[in-house]
N, C-alpha and C positions, 0 to 999 in steps of 0.2 A: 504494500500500500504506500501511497505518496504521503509527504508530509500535510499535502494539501487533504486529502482525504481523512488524514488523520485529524485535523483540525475539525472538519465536517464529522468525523464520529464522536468526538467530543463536543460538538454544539449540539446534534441530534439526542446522547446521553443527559447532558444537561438542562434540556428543554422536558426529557421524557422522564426524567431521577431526583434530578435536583431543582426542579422548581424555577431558578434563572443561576447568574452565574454571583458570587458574590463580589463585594465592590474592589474595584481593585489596588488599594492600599491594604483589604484583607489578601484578597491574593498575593499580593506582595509580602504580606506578612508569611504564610502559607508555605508558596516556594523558598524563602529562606528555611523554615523550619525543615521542610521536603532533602533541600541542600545539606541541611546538619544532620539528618537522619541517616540518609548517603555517606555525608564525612564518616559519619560514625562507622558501619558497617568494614566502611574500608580504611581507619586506621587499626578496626580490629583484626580484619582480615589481611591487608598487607603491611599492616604496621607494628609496631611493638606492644601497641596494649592488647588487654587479654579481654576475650569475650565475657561480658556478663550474661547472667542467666537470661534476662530480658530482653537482649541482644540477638539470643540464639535462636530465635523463631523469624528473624527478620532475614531479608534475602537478597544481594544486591541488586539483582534485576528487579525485585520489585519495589527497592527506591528509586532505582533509575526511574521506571514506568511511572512513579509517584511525580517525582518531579518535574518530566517531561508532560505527564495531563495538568499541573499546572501552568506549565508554561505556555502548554498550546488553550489552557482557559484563557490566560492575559493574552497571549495574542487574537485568541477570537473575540473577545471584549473590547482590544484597542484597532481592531481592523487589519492589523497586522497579516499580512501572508508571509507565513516563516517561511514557507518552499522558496520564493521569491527575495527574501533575503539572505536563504542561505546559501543562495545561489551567488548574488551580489558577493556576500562577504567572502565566498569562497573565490571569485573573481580578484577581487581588493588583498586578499590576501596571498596570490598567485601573485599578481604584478609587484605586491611590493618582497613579498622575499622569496624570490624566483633564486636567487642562491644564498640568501641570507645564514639559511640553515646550512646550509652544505660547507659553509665557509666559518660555520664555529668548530673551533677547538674544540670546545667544553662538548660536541656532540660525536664529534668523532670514537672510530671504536679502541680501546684502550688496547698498550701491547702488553703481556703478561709478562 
């Protein structure tokens, strides 16, 4: 499915589940919280601290999915077409470091 589709199955949801969409400084609130629920999973799981109990039922893909349906709620609310942005910024970010990356040090592969 396109990103564009996917925005339309979250307005369709929202219209048929949730009633309307909430306002968007809630949602702003929202996807921050969605964003810290994600950090979390993944400094437990790629990081040094250790899972707690309440932790252990959570799943990364489904904070990704968390975060991602809020993000395509604020952009169905603000008009926004992500497909069409991420098109753009994938664009903008081609022309500007078209060897930016290729030219750092710091990413090069290290010699043992």
């Amino acid at each position: 499915m396109t990103i564009r589709e996917t925005q339309q199955m979250v307005d369709q949801w929202i219209k048929k589940y949730g009633v309307r969409y909430f306002n968007e400084l809630t949602n702003m609130a929202l996807l921050t919280e969605e964003v810290g629920e994600l950090a979390r999973i993944i400094a437990r799981t790629y990081g040094e601290q250790s899972f707690k109990e309440s932790d252990r039922k959570k799943s990364l893909k489904e904070e990704m999915a968390d975060v991602l349906f809020v993000l395509l709620c604020i952009a169905n609310q603000t008009g926004t077409d992500l497909e069409e942005a991420m098109r753009e910024n994938l664009e903008k970010k081609t022309a500007r470091d078209a060897t930016r990356h290729h030219n750092n040090n710091k990413l090069k592969p290290r010699s043992s």
